[in-house]
N, CA, C, O and CB atoms as a CASP TS submission, in Angstrom:
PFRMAT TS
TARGET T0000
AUTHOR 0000-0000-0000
METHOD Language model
MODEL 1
PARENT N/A
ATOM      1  N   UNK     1       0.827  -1.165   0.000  1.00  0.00           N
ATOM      2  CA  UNK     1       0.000   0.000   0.000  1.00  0.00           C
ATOM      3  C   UNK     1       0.882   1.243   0.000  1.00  0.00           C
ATOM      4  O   UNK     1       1.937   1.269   0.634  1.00  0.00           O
ATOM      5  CB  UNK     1      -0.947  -0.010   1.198  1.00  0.00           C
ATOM      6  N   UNK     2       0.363   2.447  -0.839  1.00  0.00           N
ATOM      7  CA  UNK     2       1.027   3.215  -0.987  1.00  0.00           C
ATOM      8  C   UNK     2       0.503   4.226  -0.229  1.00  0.00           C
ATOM      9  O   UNK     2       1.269   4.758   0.575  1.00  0.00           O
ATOM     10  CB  UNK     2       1.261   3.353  -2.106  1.00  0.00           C
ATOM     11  N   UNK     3      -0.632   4.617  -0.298  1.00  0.00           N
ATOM     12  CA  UNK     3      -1.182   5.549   0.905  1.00  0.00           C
ATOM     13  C   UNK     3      -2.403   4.513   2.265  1.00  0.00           C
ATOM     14  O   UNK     3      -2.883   3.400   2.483  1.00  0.00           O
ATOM     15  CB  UNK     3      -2.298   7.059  -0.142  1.00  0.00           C
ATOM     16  N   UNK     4      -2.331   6.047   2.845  1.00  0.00           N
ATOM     17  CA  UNK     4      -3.168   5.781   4.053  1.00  0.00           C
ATOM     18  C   UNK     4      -4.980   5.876   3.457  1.00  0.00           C
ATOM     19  O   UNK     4      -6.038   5.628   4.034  1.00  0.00           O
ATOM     20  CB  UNK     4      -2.688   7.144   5.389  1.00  0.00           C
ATOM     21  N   UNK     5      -4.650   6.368   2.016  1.00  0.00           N
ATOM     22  CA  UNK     5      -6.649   6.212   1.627  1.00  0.00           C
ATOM     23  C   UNK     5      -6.704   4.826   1.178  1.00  0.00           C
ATOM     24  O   UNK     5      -7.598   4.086   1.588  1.00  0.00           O
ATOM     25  CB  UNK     5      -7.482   7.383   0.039  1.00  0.00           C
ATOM     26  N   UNK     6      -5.747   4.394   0.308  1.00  0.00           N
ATOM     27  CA  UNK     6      -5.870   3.139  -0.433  1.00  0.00           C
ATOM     28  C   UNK     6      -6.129   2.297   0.843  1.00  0.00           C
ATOM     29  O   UNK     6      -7.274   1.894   1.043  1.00  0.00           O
ATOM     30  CB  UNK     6      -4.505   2.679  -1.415  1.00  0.00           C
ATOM     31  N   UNK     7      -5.091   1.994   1.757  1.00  0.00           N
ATOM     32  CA  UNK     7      -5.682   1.000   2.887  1.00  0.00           C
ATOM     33  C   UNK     7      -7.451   1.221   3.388  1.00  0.00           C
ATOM     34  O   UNK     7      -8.389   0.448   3.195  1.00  0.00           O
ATOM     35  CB  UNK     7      -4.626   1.308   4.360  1.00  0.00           C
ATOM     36  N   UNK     8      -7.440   2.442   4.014  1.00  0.00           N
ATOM     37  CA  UNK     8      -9.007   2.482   4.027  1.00  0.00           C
ATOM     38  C   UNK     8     -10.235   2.185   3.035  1.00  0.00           C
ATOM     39  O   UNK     8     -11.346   1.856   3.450  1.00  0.00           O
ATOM     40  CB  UNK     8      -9.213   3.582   4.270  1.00  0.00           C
ATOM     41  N   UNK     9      -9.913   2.336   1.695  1.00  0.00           N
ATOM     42  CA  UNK     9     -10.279   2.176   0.927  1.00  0.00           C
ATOM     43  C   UNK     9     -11.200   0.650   1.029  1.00  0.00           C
ATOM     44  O   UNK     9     -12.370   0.267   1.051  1.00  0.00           O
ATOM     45  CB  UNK     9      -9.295   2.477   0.196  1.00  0.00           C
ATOM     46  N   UNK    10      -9.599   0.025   1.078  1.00  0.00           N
ATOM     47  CA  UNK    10      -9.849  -1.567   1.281  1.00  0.00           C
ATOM     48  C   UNK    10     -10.469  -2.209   2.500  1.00  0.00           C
ATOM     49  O   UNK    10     -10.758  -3.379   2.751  1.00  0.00           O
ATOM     50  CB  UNK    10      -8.599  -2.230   1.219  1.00  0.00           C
ATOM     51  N   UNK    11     -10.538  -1.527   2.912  1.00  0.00           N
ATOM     52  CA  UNK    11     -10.929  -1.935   4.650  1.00  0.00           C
ATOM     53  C   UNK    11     -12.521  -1.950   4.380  1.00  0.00           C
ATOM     54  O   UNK    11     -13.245  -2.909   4.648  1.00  0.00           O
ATOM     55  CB  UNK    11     -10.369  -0.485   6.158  1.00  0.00           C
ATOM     56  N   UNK    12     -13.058  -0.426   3.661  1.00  0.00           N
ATOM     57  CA  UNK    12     -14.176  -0.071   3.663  1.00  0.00           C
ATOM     58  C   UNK    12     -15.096  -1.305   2.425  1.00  0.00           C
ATOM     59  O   UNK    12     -16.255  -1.657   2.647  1.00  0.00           O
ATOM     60  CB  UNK    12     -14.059   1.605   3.338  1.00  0.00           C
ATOM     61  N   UNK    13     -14.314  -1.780   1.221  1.00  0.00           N
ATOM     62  CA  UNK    13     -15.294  -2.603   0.869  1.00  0.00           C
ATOM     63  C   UNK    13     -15.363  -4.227   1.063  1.00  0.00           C
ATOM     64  O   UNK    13     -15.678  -5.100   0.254  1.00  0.00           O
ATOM     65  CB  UNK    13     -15.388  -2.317  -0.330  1.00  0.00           C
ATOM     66  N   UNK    14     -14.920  -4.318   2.541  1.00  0.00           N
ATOM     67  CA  UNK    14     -14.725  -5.782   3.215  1.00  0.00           C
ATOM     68  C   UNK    14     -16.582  -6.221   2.867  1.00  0.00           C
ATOM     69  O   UNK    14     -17.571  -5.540   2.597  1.00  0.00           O
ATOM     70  CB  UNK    14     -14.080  -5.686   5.418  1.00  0.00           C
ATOM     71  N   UNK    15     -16.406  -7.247   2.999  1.00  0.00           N
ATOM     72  CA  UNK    15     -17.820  -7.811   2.815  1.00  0.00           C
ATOM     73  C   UNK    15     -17.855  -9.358   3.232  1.00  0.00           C
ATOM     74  O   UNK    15     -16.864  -9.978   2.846  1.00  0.00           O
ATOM     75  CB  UNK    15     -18.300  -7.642   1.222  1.00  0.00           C
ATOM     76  N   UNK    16     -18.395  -9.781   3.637  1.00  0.00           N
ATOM     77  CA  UNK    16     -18.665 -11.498   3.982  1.00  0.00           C
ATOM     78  C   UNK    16     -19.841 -11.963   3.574  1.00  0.00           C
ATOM     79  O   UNK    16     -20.894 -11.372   3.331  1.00  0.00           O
ATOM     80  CB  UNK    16     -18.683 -11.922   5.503  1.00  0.00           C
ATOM     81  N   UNK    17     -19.465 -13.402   3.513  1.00  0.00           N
ATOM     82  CA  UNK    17     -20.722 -13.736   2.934  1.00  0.00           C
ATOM     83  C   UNK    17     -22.196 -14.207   3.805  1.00  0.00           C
ATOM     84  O   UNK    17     -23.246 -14.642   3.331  1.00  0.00           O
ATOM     85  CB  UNK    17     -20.311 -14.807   2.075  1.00  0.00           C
ATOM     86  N   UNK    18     -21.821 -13.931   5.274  1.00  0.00           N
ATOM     87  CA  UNK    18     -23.038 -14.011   5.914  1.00  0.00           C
ATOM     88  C   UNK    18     -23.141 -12.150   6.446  1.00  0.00           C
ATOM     89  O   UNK    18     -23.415 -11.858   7.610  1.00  0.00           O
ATOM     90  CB  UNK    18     -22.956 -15.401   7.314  1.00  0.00           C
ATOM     91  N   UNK    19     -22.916 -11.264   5.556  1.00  0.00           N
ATOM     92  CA  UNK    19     -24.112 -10.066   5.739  1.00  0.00           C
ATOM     93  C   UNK    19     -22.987  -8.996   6.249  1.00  0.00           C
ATOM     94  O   UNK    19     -23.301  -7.854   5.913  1.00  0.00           O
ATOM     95  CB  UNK    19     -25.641 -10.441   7.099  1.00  0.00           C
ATOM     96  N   UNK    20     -21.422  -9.088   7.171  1.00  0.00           N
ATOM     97  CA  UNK    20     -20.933  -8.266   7.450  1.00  0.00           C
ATOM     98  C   UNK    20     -20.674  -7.086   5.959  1.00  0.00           C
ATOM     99  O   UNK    20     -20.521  -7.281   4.753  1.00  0.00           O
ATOM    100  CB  UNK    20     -19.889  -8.903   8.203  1.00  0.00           C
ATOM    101  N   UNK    21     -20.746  -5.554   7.046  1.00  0.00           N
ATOM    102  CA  UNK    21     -20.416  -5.252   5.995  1.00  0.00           C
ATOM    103  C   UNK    21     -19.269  -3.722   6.590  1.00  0.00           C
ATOM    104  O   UNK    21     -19.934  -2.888   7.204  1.00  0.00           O
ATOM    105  CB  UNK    21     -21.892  -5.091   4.984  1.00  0.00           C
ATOM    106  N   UNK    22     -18.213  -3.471   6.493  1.00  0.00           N
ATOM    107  CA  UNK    22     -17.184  -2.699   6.769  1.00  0.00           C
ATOM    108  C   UNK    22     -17.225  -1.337   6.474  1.00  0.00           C
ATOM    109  O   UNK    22     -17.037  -0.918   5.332  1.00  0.00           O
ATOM    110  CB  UNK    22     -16.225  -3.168   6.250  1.00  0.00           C
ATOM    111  N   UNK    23     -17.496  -0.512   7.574  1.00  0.00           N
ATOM    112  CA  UNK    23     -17.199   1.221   6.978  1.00  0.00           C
ATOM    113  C   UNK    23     -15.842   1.489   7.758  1.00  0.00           C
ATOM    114  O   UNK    23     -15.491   1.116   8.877  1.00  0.00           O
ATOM    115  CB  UNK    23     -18.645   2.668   7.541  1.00  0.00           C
ATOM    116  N   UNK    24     -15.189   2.263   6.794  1.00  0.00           N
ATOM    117  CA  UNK    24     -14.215   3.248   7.544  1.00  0.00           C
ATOM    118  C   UNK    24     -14.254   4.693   6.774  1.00  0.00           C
ATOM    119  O   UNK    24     -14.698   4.978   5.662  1.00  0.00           O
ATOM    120  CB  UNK    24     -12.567   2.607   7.544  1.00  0.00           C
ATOM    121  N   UNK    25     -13.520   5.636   7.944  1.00  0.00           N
ATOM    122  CA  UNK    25     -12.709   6.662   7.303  1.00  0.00           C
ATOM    123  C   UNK    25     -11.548   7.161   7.761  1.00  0.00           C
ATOM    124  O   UNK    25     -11.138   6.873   8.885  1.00  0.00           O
ATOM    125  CB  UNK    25     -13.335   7.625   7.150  1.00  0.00           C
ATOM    126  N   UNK    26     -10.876   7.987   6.913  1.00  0.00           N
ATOM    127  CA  UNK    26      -9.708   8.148   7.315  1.00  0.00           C
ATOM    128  C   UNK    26      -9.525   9.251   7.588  1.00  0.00           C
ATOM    129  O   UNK    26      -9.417  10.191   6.801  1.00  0.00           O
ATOM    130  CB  UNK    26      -8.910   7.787   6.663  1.00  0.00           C
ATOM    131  N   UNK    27      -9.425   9.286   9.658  1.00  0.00           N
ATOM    132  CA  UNK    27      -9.506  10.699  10.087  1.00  0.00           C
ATOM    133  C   UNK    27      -7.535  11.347  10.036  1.00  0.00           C
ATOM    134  O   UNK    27      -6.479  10.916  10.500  1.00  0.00           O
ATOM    135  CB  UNK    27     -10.414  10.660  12.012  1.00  0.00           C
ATOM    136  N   UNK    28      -7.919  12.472   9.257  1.00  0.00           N
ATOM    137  CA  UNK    28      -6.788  13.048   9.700  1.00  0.00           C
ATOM    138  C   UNK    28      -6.414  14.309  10.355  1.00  0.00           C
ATOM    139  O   UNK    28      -5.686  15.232   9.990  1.00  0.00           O
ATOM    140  CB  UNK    28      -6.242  13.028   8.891  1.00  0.00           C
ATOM    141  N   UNK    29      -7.060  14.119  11.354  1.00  0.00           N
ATOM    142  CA  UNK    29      -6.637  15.619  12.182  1.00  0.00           C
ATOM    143  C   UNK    29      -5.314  15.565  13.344  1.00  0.00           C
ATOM    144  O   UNK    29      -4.745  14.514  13.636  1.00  0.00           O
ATOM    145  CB  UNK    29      -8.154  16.149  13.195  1.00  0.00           C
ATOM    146  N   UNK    30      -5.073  16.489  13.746  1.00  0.00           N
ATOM    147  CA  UNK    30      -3.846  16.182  14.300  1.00  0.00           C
ATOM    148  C   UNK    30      -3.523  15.582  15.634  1.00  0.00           C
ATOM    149  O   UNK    30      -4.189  16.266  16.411  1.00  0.00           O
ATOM    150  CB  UNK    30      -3.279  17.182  14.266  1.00  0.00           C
ATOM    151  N   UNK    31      -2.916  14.743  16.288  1.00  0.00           N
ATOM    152  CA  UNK    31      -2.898  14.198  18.209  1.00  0.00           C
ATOM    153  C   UNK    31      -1.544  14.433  18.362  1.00  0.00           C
ATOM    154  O   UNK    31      -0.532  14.083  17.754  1.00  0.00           O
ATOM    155  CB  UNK    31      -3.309  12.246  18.785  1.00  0.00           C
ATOM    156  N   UNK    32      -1.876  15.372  19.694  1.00  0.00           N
ATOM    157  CA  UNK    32      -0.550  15.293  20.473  1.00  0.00           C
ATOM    158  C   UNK    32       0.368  13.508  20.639  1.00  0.00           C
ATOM    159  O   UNK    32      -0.202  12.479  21.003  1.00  0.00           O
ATOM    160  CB  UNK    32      -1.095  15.926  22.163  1.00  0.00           C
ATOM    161  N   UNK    33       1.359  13.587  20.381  1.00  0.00           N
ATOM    162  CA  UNK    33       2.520  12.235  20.572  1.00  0.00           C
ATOM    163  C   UNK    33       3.166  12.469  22.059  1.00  0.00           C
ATOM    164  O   UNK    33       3.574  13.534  22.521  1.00  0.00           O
ATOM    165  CB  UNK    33       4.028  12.274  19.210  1.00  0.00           C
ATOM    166  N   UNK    34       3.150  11.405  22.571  1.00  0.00           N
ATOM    167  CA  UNK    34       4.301  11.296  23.582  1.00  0.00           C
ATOM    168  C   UNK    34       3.454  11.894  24.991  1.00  0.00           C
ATOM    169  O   UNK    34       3.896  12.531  25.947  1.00  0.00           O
ATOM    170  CB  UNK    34       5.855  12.355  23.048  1.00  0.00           C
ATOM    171  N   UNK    35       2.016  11.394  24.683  1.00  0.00           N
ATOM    172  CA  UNK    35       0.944  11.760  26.034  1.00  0.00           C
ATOM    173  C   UNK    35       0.859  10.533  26.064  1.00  0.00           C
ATOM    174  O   UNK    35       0.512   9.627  25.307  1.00  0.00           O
ATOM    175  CB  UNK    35      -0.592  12.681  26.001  1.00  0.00           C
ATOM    176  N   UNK    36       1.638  10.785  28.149  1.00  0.00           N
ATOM    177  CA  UNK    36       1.595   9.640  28.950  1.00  0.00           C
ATOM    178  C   UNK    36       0.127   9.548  30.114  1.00  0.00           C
ATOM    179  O   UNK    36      -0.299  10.326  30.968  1.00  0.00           O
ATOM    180  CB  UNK    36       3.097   9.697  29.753  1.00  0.00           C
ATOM    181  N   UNK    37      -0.274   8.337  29.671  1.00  0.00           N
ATOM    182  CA  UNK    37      -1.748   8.243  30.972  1.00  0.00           C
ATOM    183  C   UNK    37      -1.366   7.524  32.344  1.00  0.00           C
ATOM    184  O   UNK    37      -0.859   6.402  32.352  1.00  0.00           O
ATOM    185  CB  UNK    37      -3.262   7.109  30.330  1.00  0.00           C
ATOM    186  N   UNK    38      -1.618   8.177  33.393  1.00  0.00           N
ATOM    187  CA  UNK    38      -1.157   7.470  34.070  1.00  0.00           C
ATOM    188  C   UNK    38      -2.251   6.627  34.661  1.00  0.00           C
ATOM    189  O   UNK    38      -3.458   6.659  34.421  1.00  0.00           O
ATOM    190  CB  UNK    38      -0.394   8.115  34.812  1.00  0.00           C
ATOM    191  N   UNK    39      -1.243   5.499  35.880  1.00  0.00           N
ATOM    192  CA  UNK    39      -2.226   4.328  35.908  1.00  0.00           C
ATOM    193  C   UNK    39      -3.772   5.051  36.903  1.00  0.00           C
ATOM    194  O   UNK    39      -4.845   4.453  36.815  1.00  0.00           O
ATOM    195  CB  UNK    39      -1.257   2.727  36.855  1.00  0.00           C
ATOM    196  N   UNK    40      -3.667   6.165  37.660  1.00  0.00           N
ATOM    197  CA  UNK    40      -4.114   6.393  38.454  1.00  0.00           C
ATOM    198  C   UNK    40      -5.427   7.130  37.502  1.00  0.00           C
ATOM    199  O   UNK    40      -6.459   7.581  37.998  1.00  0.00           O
ATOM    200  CB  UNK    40      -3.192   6.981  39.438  1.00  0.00           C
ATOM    201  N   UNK    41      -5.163   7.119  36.360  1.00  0.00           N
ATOM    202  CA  UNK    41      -6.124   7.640  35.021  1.00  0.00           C
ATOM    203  C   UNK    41      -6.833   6.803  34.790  1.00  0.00           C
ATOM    204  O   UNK    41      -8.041   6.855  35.022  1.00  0.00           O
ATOM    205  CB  UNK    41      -5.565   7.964  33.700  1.00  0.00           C
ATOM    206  N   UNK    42      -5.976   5.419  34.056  1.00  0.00           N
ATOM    207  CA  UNK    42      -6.689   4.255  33.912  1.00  0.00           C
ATOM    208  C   UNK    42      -7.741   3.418  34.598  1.00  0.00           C
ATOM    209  O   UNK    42      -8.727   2.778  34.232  1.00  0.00           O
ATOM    210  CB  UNK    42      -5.991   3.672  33.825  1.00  0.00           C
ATOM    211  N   UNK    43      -7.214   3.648  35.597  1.00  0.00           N
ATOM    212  CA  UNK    43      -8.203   3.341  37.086  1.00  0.00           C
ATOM    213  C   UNK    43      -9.363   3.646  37.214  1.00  0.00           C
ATOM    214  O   UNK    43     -10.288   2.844  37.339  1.00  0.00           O
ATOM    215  CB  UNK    43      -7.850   3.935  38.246  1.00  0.00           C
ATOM    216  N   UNK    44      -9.459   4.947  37.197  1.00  0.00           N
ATOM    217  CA  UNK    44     -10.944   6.047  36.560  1.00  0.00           C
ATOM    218  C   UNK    44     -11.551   5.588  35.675  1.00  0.00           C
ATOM    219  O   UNK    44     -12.745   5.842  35.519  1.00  0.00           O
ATOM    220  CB  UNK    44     -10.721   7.462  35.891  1.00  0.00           C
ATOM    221  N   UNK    45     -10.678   4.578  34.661  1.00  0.00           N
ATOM    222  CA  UNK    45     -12.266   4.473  33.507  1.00  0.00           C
ATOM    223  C   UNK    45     -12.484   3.311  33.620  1.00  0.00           C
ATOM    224  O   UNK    45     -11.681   2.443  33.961  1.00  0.00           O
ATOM    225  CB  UNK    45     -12.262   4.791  31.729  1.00  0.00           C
ATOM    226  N   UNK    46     -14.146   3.132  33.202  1.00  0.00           N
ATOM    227  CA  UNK    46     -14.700   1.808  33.908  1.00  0.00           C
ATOM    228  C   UNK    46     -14.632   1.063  31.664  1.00  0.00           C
ATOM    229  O   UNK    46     -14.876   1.732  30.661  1.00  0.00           O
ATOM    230  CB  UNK    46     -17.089   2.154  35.228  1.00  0.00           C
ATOM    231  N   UNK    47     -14.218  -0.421  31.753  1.00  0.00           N
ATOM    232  CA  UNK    47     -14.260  -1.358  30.660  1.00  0.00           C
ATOM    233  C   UNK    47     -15.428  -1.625  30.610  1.00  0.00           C
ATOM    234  O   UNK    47     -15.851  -2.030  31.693  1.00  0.00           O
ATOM    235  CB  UNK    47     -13.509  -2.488  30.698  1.00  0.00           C
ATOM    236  N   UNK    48     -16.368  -1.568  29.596  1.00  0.00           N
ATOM    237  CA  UNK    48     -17.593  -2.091  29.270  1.00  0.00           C
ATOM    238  C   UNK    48     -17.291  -2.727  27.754  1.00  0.00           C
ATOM    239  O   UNK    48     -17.198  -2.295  26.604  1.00  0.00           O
ATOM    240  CB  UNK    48     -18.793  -0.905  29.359  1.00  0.00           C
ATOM    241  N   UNK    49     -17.159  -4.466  28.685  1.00  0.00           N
ATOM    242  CA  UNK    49     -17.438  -5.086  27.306  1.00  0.00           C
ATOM    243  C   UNK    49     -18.185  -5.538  26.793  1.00  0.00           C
ATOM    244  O   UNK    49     -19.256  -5.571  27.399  1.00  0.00           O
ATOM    245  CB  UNK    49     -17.014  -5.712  26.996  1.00  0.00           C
ATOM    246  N   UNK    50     -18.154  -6.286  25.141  1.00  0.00           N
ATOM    247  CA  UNK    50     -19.550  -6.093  24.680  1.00  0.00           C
ATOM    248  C   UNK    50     -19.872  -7.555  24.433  1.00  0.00           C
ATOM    249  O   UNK    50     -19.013  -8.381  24.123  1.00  0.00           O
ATOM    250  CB  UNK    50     -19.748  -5.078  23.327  1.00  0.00           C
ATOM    251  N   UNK    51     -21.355  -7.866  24.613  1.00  0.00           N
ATOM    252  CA  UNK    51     -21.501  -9.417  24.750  1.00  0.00           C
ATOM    253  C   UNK    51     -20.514 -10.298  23.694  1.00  0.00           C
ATOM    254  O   UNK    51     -19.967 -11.387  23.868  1.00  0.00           O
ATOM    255  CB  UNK    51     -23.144  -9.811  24.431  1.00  0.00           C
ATOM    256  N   UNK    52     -20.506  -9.508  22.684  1.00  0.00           N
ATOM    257  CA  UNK    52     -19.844 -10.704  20.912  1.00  0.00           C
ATOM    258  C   UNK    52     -18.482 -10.150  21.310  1.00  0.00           C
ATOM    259  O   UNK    52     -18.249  -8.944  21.392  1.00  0.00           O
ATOM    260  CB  UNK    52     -20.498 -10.124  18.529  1.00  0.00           C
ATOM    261  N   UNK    53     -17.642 -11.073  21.540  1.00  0.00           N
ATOM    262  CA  UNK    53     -15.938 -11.482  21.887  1.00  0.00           C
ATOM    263  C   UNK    53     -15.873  -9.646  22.665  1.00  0.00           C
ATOM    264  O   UNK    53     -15.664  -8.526  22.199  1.00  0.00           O
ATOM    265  CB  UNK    53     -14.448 -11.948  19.824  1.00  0.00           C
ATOM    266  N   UNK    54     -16.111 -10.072  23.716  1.00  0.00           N
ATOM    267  CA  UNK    54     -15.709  -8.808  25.077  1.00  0.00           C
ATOM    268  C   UNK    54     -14.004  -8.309  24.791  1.00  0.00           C
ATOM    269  O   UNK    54     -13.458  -7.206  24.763  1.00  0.00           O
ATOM    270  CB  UNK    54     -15.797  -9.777  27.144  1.00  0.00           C
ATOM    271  N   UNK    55     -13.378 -10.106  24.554  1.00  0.00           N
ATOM    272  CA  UNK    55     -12.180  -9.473  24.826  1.00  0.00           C
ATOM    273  C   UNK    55     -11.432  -8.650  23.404  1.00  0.00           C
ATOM    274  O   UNK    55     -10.220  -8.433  23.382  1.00  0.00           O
ATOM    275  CB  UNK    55     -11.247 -10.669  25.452  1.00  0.00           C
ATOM    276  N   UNK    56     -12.316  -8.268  22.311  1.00  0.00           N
ATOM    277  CA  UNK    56     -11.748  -7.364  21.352  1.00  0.00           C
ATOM    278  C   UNK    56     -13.117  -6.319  21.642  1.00  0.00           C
ATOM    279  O   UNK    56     -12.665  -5.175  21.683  1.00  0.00           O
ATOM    280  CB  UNK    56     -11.421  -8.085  19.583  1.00  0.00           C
ATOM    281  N   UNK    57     -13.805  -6.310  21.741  1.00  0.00           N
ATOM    282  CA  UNK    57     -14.972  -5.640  21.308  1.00  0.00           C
ATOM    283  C   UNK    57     -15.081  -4.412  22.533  1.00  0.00           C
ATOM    284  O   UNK    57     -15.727  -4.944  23.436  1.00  0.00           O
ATOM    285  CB  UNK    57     -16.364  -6.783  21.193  1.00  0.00           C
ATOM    286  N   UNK    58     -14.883  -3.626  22.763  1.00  0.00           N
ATOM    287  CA  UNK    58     -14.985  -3.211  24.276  1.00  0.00           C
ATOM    288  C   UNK    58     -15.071  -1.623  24.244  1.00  0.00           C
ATOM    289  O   UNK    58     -14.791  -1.206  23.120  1.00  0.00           O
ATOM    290  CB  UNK    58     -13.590  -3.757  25.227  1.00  0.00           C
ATOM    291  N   UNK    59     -15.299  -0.875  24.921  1.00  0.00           N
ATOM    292  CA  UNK    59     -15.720   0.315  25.059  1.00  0.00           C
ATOM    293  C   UNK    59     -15.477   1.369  26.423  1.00  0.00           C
ATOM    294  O   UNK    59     -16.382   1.519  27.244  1.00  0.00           O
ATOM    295  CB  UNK    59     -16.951   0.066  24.825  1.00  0.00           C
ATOM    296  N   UNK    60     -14.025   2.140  26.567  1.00  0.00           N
ATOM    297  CA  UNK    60     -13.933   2.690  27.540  1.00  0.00           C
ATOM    298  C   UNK    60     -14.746   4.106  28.298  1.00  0.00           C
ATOM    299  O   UNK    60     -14.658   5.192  27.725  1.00  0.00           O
ATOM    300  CB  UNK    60     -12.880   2.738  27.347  1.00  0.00           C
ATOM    301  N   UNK    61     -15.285   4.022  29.205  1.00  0.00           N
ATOM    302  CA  UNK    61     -15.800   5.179  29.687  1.00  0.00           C
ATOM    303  C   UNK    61     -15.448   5.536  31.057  1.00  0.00           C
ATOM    304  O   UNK    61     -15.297   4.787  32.023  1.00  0.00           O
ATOM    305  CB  UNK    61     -17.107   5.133  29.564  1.00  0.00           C
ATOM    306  N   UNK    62     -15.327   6.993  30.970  1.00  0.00           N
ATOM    307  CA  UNK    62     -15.350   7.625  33.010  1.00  0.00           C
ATOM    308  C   UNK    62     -16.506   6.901  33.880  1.00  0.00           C
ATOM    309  O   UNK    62     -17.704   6.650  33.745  1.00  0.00           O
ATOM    310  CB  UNK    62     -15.919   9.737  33.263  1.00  0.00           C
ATOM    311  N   UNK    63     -15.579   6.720  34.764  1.00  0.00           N
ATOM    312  CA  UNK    63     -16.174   6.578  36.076  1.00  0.00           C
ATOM    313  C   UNK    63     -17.329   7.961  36.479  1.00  0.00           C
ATOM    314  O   UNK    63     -17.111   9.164  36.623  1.00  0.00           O
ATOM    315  CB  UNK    63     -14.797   6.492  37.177  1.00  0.00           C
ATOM    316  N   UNK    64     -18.336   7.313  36.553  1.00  0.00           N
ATOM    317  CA  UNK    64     -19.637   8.388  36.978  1.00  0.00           C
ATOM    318  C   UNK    64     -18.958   9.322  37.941  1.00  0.00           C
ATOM    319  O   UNK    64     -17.903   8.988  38.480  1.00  0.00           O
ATOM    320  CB  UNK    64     -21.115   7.595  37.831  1.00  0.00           C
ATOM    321  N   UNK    65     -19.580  10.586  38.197  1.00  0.00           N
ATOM    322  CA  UNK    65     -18.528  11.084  39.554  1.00  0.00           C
ATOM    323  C   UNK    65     -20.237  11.292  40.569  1.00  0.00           C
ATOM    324  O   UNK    65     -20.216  11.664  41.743  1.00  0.00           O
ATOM    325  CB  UNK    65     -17.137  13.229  39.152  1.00  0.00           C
TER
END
């Protein structure tokens, strides 16, 4: 792959033959590098996983205050 659209590209017309069907896009806005979380951060957010394979599928959120 030569760019970062062509990969998305490909990602986006995944298809299976029992019905999945793949969107992406390709965000490019800018993120600070070299932001450290600490564990006392991590701690704060509660894992909500999701019934179909928890252990990829999962969804972080804050702790209610």
């Amino acid at each position: 792959m030569r760019t970062f659209e062509a990969v998305v590209q490909l990602i986006g017309h995944t298809r299976t033959a029992a019905g999945l069907l793949v969107m992406s896009k390709l965000d490019k806005r800018k993120y600070p590098t070299g932001v450290v979380t600490t564990n006392a951060q991590m701690k704060e957010l509660v894992l909500c996983k999701h019934d179909f394979h928890g252990e990829w599928n999962y969804e972080l959120r804050p702790r209610p205050t």
